[in-house]
C-alpha positions as CSV (number, residue, x, y, z in Angstrom):
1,X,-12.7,70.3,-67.5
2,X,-11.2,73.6,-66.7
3,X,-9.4,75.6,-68.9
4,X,-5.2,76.8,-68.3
5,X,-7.2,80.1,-67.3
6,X,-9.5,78.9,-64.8
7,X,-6.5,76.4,-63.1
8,X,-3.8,79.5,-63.1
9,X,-6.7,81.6,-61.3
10,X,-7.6,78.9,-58.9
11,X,-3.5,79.0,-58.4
12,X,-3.5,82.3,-57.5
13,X,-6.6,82.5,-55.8
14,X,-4.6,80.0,-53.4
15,X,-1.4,81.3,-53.1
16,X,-3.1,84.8,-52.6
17,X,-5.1,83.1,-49.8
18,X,-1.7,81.5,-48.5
19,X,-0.4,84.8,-48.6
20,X,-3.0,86.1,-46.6
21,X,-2.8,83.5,-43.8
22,X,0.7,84.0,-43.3
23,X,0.5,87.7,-42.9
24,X,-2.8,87.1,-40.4
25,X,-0.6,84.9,-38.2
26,X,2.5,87.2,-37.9
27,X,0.1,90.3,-37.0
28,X,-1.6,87.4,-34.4
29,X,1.9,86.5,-33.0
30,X,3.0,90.0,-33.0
31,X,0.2,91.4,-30.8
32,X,0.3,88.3,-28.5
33,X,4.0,89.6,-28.1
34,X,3.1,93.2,-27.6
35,X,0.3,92.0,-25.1
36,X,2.6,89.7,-23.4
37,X,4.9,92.8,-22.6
38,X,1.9,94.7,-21.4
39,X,1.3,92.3,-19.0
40,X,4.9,92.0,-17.9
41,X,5.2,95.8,-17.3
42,X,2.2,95.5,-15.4
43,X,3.2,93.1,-13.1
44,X,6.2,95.0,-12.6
45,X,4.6,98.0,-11.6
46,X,2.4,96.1,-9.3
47,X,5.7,94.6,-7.4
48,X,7.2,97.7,-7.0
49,X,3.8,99.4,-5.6
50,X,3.3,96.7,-3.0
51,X,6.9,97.3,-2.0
52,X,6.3,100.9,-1.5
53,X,3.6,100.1,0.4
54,X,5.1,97.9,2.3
55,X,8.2,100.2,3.2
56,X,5.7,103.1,3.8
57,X,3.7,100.4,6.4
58,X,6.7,99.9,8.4
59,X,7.9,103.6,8.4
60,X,4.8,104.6,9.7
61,X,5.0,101.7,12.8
């Protein structure tokens, strides 16, 4: 049978782990956020290149 000192440990051996999840998943949401704007900005810049292209296509026609 474990002792009160071994059951408080296991305690906050899981809350410490509990802890440690949550802070693991808000760093994984937050760069999946920060990536996600990447991305976005990235396809903007690609629209706005092919419509310079475009423009400079039909100036030179």
């Amino acid at each position: 049978m474990p002792t009160m000192a071994q059951s408080q440990q296991k305690v906050n051996v899981d809350s410490l782990r509990a802890a440690n999840k949550m802070k693991i998943d808000s760093i994984k949401s937050a760069n999946q956020a920060r990536r996600d704007s990447l991305l976005q900005v990235r396809k903007e810049k690609r629209k706005k290149s092919e419509k310079k292209k475009e423009k400079s296509k039909k100036s030179t026609q």
